[in-house]
C-alpha positions in Angstrom: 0.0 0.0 0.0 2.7 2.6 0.7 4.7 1.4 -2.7 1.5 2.2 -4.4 0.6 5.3 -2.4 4.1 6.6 -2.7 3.8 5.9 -6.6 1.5 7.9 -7.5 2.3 11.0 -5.4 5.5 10.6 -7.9 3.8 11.7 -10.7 2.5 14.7 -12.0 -1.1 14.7 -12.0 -3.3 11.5 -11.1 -7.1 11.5 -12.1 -9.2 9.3 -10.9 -12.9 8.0 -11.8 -14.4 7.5 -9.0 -18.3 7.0 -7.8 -19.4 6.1 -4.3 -16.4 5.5 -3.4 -15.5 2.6 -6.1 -12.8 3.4 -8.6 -13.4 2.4 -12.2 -10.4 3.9 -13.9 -7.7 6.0 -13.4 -4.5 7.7 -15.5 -1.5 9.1 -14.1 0.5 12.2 -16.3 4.4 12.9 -16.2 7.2 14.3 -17.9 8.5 11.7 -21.1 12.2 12.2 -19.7 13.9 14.5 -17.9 16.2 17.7 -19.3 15.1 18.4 -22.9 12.3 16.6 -23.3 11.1 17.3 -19.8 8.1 19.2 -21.1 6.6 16.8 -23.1 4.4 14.7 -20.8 3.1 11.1 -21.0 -0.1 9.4 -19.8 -1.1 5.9 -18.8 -4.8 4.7 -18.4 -6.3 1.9 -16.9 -10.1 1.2 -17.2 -12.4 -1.2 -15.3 -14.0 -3.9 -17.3 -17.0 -3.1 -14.8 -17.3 0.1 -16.5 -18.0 -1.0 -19.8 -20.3 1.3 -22.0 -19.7 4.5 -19.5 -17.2 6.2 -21.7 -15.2 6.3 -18.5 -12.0 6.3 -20.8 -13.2 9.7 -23.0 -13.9 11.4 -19.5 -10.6 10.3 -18.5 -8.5 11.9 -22.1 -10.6 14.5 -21.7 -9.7 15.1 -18.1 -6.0 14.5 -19.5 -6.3 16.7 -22.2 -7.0 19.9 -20.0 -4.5 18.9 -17.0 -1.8 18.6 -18.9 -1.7 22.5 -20.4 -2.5 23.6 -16.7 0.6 21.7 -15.7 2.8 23.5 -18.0 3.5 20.4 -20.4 4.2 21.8 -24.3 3.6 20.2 -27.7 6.1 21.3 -30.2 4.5 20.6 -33.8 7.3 20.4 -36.7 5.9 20.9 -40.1 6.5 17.5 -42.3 
């Protein structure tokens, strides 16, 4: 419990999804690497199969999508 807890209070942002008190999904946001590349940010999502049909992993990107700009993260788009 305290190799979890101390996990996620590692990373940058955690959301979670929760109702009632039961968690159907989560995602945690950080940095891609550190120095150079330190403001690009990565996310990892995990979904319960309970929540099936709830669109809890759209609330969750869209949760995501707005965190990570208030967090200071950049995208840097190169024309091809």
């Amino acid at each position: 419990m305290e190799r979890g807890a101390a996990f996620f209070a590692s990373q940058s942002f955690t959301g979670v999804a929760e109702e009632e008190g039961k968690i159907y999904g989560l995602y945690i946001l950080h940095p891609n690497n550190v120095g150079r590349c330190g403001h690009i940010c990565n996310a990892s999502y995990a979904v319960s199969s309970e929540a099936r049909g709830r669109h809890i992993d759209e609330k969750l990107v869209t949760d995501c999508l707005i965190k990570w700009k208030e967090l200071g993260f950049r995208v840097r788009l190169r024309k091809m």
